[in-house]
C-alpha positions as CSV (number, residue, x, y, z in Angstrom):
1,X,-88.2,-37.3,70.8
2,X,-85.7,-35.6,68.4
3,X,-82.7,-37.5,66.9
4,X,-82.4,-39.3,70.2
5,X,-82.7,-36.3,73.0
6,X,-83.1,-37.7,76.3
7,X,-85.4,-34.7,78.2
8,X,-88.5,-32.7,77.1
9,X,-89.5,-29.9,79.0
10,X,-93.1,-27.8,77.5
11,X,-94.0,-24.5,78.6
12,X,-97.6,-24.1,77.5
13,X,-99.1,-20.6,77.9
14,X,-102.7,-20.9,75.5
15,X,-105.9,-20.2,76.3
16,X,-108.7,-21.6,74.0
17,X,-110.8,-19.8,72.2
18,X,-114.5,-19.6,71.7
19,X,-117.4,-18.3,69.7
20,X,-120.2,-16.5,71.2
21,X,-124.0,-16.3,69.9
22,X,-125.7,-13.8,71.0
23,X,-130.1,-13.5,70.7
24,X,-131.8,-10.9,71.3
25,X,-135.5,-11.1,71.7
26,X,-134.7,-14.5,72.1
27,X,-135.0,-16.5,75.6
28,X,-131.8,-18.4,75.1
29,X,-129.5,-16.1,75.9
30,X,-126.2,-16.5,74.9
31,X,-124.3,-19.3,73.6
32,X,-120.9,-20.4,73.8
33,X,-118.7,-22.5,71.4
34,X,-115.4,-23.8,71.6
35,X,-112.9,-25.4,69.4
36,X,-110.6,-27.9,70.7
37,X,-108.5,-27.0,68.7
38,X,-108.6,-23.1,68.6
39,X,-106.5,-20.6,71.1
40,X,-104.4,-17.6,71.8
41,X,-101.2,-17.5,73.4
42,X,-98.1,-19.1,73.4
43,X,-96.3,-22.8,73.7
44,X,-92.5,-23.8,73.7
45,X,-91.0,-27.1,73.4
46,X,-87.7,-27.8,74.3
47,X,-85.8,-31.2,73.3
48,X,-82.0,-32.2,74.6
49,X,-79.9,-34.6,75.5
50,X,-78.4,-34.5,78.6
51,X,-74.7,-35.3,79.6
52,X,-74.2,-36.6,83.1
53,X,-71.3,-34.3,84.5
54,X,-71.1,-32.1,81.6
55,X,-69.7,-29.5,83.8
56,X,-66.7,-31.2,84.9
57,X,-66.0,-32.7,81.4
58,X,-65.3,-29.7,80.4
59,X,-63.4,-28.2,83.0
60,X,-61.1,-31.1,82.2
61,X,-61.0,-29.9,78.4
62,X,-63.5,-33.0,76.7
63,X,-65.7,-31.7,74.0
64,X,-68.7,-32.1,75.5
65,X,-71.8,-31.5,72.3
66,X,-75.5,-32.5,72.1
67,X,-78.5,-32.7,70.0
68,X,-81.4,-29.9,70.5
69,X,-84.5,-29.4,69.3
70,X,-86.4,-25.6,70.4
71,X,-90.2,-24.8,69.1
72,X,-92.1,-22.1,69.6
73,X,-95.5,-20.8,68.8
74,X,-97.6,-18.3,69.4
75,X,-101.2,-17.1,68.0
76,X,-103.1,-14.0,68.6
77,X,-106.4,-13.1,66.9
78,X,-108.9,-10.3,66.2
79,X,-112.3,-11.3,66.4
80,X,-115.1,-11.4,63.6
81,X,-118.5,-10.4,63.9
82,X,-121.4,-12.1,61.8
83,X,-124.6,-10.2,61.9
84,X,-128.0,-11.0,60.4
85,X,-132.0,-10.4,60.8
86,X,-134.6,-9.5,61.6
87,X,-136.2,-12.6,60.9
88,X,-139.2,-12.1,59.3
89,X,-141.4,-15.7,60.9
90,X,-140.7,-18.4,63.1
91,X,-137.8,-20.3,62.4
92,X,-135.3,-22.9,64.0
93,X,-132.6,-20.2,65.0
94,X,-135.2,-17.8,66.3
95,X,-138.8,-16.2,66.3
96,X,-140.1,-12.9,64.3
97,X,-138.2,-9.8,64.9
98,X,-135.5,-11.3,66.6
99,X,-132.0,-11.0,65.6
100,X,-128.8,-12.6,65.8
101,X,-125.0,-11.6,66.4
102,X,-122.2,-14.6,66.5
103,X,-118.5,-13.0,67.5
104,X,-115.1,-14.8,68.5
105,X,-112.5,-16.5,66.7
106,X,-114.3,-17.2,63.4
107,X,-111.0,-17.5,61.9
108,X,-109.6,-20.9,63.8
109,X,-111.7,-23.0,61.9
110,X,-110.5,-21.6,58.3
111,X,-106.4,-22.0,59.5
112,X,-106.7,-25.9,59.2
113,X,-107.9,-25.8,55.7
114,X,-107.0,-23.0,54.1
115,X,-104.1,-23.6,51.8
116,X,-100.9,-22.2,52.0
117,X,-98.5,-21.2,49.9
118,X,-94.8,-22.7,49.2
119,X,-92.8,-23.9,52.0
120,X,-89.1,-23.2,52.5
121,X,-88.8,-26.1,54.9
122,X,-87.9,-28.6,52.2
123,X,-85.2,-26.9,51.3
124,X,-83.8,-27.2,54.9
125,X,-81.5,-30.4,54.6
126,X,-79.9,-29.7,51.1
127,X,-79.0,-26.1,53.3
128,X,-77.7,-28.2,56.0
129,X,-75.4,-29.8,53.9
130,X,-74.5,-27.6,51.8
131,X,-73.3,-25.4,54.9
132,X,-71.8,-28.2,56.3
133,X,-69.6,-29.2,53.4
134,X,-68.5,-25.5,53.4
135,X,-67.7,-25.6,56.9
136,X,-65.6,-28.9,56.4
137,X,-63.8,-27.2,53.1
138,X,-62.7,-24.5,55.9
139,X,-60.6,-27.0,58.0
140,X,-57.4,-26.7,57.5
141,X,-57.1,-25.6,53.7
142,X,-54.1,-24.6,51.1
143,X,-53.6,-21.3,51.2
144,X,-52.7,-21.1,47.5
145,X,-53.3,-24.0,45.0
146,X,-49.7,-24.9,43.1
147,X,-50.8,-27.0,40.8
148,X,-53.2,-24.4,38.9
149,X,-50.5,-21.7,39.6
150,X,-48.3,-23.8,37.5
151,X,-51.1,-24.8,35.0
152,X,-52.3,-21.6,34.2
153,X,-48.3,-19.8,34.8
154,X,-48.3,-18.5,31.1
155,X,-51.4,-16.7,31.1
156,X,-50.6,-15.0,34.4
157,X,-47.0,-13.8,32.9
158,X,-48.7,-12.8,30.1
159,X,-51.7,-10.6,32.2
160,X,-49.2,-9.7,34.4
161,X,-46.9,-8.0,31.8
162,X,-49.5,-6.8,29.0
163,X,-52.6,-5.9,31.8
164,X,-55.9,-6.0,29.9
165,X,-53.9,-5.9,26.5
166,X,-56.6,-7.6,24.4
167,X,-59.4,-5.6,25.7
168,X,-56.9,-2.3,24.6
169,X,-56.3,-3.2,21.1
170,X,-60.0,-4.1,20.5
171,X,-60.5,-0.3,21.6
172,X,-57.8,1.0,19.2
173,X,-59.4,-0.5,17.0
174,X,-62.7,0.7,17.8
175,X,-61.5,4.5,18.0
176,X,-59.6,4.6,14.7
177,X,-62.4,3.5,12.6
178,X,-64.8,5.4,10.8
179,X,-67.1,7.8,13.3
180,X,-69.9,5.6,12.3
181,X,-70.5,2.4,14.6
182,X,-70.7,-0.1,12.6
183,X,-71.4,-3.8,13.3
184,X,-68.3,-4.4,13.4
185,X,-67.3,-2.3,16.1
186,X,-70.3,-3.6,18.5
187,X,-68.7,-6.6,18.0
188,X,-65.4,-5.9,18.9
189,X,-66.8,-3.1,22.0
190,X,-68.5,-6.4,23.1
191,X,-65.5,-8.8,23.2
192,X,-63.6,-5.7,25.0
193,X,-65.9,-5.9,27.5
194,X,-66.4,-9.7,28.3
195,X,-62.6,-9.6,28.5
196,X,-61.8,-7.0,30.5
197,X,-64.3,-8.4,32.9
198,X,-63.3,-12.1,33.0
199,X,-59.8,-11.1,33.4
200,X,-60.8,-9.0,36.4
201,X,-62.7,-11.6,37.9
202,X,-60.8,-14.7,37.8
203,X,-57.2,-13.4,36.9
204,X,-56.4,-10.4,39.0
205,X,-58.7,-10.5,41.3
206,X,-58.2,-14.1,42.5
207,X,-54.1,-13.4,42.5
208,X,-54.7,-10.3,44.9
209,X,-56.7,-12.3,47.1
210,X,-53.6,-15.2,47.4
211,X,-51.3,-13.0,47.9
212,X,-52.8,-11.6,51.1
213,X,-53.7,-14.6,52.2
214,X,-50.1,-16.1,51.8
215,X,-48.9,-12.4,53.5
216,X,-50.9,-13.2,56.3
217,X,-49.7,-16.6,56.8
218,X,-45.8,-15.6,56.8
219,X,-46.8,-13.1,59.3
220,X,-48.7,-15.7,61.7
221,X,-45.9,-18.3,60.7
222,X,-44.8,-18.6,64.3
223,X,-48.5,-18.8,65.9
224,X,-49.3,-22.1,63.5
225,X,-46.1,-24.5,64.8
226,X,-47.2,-27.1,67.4
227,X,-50.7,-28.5,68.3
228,X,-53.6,-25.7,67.7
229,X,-57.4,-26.2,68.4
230,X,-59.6,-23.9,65.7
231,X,-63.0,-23.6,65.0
232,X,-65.0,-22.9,61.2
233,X,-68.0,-22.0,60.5
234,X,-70.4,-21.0,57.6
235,X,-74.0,-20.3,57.0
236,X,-76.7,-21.0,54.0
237,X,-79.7,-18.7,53.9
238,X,-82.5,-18.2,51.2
239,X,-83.0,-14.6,52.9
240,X,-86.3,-13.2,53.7
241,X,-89.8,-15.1,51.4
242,X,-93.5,-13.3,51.2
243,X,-96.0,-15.6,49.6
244,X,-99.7,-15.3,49.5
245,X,-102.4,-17.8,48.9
246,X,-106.1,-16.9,48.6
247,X,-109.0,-19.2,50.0
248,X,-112.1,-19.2,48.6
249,X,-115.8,-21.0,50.2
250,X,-114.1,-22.6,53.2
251,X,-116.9,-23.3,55.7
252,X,-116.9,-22.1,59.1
253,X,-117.9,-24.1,62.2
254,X,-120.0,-25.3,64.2
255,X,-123.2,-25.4,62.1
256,X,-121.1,-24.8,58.7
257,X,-124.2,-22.2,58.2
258,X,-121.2,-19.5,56.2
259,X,-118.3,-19.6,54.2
260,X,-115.6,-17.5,54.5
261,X,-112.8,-15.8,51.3
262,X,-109.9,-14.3,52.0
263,X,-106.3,-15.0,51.8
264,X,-103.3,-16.1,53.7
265,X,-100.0,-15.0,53.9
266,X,-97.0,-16.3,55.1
267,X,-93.3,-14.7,55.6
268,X,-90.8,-16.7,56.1
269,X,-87.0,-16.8,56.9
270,X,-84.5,-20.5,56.6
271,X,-81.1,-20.7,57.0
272,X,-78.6,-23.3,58.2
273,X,-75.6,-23.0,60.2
274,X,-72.6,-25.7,60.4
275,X,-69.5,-25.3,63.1
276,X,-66.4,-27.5,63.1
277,X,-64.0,-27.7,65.8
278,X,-60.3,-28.8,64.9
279,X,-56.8,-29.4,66.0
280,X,-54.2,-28.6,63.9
281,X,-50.7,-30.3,64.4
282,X,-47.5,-28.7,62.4
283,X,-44.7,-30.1,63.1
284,X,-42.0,-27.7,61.7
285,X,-42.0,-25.0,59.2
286,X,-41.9,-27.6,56.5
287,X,-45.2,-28.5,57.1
288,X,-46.9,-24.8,57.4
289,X,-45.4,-24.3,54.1
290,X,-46.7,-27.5,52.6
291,X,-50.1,-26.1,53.6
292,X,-49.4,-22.9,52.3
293,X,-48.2,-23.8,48.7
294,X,-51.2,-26.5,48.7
295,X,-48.6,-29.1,47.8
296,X,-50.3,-32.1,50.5
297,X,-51.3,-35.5,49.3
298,X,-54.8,-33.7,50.6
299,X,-54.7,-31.0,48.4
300,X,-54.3,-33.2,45.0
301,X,-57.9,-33.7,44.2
302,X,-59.4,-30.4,44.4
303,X,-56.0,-28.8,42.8
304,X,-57.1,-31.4,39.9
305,X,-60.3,-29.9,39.7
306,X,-59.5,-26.3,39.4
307,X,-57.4,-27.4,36.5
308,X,-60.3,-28.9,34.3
309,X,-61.8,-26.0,31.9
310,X,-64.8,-24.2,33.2
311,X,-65.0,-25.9,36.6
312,X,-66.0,-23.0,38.7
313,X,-68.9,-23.1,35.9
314,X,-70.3,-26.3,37.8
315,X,-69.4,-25.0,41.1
316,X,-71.7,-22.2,40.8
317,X,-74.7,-25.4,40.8
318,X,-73.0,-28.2,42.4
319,X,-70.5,-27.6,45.3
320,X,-68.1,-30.1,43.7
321,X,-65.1,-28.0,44.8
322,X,-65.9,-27.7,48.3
323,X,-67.0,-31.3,48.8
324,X,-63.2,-32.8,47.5
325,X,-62.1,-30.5,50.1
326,X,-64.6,-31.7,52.4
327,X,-64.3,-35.4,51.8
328,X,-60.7,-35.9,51.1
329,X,-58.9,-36.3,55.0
330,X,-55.9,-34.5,56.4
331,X,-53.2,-36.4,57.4
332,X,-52.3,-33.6,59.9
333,X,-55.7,-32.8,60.9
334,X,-57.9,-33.9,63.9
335,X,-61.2,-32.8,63.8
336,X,-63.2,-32.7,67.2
337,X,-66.9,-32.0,66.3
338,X,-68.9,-30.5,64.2
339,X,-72.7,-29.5,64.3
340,X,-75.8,-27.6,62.1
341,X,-77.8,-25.7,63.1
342,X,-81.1,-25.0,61.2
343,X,-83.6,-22.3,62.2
344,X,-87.0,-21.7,60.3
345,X,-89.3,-19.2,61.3
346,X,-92.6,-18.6,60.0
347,X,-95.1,-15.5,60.4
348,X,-98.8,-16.3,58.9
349,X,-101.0,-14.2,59.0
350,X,-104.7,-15.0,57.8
351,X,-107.0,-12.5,57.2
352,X,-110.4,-12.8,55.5
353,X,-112.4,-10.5,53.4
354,X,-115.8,-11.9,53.1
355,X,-118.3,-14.2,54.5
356,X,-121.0,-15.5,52.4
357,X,-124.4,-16.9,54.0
358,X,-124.8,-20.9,52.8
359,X,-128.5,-21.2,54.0
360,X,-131.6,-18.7,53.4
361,X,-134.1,-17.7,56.4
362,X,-136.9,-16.4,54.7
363,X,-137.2,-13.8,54.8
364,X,-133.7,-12.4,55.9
365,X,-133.6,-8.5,55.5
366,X,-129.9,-7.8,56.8
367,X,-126.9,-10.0,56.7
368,X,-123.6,-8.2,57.8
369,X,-120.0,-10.6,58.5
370,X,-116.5,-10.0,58.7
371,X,-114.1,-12.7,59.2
372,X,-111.2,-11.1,61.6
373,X,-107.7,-12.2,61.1
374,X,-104.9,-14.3,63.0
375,X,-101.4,-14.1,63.1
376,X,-99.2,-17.5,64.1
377,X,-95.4,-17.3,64.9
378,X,-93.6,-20.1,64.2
379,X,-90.2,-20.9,65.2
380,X,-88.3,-24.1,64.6
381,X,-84.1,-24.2,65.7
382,X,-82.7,-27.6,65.6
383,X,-79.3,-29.0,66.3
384,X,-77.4,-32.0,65.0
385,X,-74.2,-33.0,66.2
386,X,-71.0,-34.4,64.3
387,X,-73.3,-35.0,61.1
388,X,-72.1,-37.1,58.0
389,X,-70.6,-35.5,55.5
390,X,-72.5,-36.0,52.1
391,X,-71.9,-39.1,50.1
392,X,-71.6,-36.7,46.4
393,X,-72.2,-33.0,45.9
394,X,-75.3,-30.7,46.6
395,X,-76.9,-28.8,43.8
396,X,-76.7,-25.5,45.4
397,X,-78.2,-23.1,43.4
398,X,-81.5,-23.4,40.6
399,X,-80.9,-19.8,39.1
400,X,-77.3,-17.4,39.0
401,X,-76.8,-14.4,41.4
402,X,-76.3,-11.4,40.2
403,X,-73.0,-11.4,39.8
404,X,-72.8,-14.5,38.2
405,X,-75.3,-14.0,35.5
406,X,-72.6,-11.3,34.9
407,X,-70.2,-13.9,34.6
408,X,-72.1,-16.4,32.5
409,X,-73.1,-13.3,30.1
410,X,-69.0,-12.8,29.5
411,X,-68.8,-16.3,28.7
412,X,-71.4,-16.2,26.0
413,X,-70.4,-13.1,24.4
414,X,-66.8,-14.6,24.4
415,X,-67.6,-18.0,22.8
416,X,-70.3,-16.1,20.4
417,X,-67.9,-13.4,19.1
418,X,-65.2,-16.3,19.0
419,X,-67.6,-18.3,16.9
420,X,-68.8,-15.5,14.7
421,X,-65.0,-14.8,13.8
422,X,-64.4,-18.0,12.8
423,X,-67.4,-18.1,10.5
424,X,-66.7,-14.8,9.3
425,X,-63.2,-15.9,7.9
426,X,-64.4,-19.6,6.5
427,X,-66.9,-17.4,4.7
428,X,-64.0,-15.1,3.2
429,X,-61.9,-17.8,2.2
């Protein structure tokens, strides 16, 4: 049973499969295999636990939440077709002249050994935490962080005033020079750039986005007073993955007589989900504008962190942000439950190309095979309820998105140009 679910229920909808040898000339007729472990169709598994008088908790207003567990597969096929004689003598599979046809689901017996290419599934747990510290960072957090409003207050009088001013007098510099572009001036076009951008992205961008979020606070400052039940949730997905894997050789049964090529393919889809459900409980104004201004007890230890230089560099790998938030409790804060979800869902799809004869009938004048293919649907969609919070961050990402490989480029050029300055005028003194 699954983390602990009480009931299992199966809905099993297969059929199994066979291979069929056909003779002709040939007194025997035809021949019928089957693989115990080969079929078409469909099979779902459900796993729960169950809550005597769930109904009536709820009606009363208990939070009523429970594990799950939901698979599903399904396999359909197209047949392959091996053909091959006349035999030219007597021989243990037949007499002179006869010949030989074997159709069916020739591809069931390649599925358990072919292999297969990367799979997503290990990467389902560090998902399911990293959604779930990001759902846990959601409950109840500072609208605006004071403490790296106050640390960083200069610069933001300064950008605020003089917008983009040291990108601007890179370009007048730029533009009264010489027509020729020197070396010089694709050094200072470069530093223009990387500042203009890194001043867009975490100066004015990031102050816009606080002072909506405090607007809309003020404006819902009546709603948040009292006791308040809320729910969170966030999501972690890789997004859509196509690999392929060839096979080469694999035998086919019964009789192992050919060996099949080809290649499998599998497409395949992981996310996680995490939900937390949470009573707030504001006594007074005071304490909605606490919360606001991020000037808690709570709100010390990630405030700390956005102070240290180059932080949100690690937070783009490590959700070290989002777990103090996470992990640091709310003295104002009840949280009821919280869950993940993970779903993984597979397609495969195994199709072969050639089949290769492993014996010789002498003498055999015609040998004709194709494999077939197979497609298997896998779904997997778990639930675990009131989960533990990691006990340290989650690496969250191996390589940059887009937009911050953008980032990481500003940075360089900055420091580069920075260091290339420096040199230049230890060099000319």
């Amino acid at each position: 049973m699954f983390n602990g679910c009480s009931r299992r229920r199966v809905r099993d909808n297969r059929c199994p499969t066979y291979w069929n040898t056909e003779c002709y000339s040939w007194d025997k007729g035809h021949v019928y295999h089957h693989d115990p472990n080969s079929y078409e169709g469909s099979c779902e598994t459900m796993e729960d636990t169950v809550h005597p008088g769930w109904r009536r908790s709820s009606q009363l207003g208990v939070l009523v939440l429970g594990n799950m567990c939901l698979e599903r597969q399904e396999r359909s096929y197209s047949a392959g077709q091996i053909d091959f004689g006349p035999f030219g003598g007597q021989s243990f599979i037949g007499s002179a002249g006869d010949y030989q046809k074997v159709s069916g689901d020739l591809i069931a017996s390649v599925e358990r050994v072919a292999p297969l290419p990367y799979d997503s599934s290990a990467d389902l747990p560090r998902m399911a935490e990293i959604a779930l510290v990001k759902a846990m960072a959601k409950v109840n957090p500072s609208t605006v962080t004071s403490l790296e409003i106050f640390n960083d207050l200069d610069k933001t009088i300064r950008m605020l005033r003089r917008p983009l001013s040291g990108s601007r007098q890179l370009m007048k510099k730029i533009f009264k020079r010489s027509r020729k572009f020197s070396t010089r001036s694709a050094r200072d076009l470069a530093k223009a750039s990387s500042d203009a951008w890194l001043e867009y992205r975490y100066g004015w961008k990031p102050l816009i986005l606080d002072c909506e979020n405090v607007i809309d606070e003020v404006r819902n400052l009546s709603d948040s007073i009292g006791v308040k039940r809320k729910v969170v949730r966030a999501s972690v997905g890789n997004g859509e993955s196509v690999r392929t894997q060839s096979f080469d050789r694999i035998p086919l049964s019964p009789g192992s007589n050919w060996d099949a090529s080809g290649a499998v393919t599998v497409t395949q889809r992981v996310a996680a989900h995490a939900g937390v459900i949470y009573e707030t409980k504001f006594r007074g104004i005071s304490d909605k504008a606490c919360q606001i201004a991020g000037s808690r007890a709570s709100d010390l230890p990630r405030s700390v962190w956005e102070c240290i230089p180059y932080s949100f560099v690690v937070d783009w790998f490590f959700n070290v942000g989002s777990w103090l938030e996470a992990v640091t409790p709310k003295a104002d804060t009840n949280v009821a439950g919280s869950w993940v979800t993970t779903v993984d869902s597979k397609r495969t799809v195994f199709a072969g190309s050639t089949i290769g004869a492993t014996y010789n009938v002498p003498p055999m004048n015609r040998f004709v095979g194709t494999l077939g293919s197979s497609t298997v649907n896998w779904t997997r969609v778990t639930r675990v309820c009131n989960p533990s919070i990691p006990s340290s961050p989650t690496l969250t990402n191996v390589t940059l998105s887009r937009l911050h490989s953008v980032d990481a480029m500003a940075l360089l050029a900055q420091q580069l140009l920075s260091d290339l300055r420096n040199h230049g005028r230890d060099v000319r003194s």
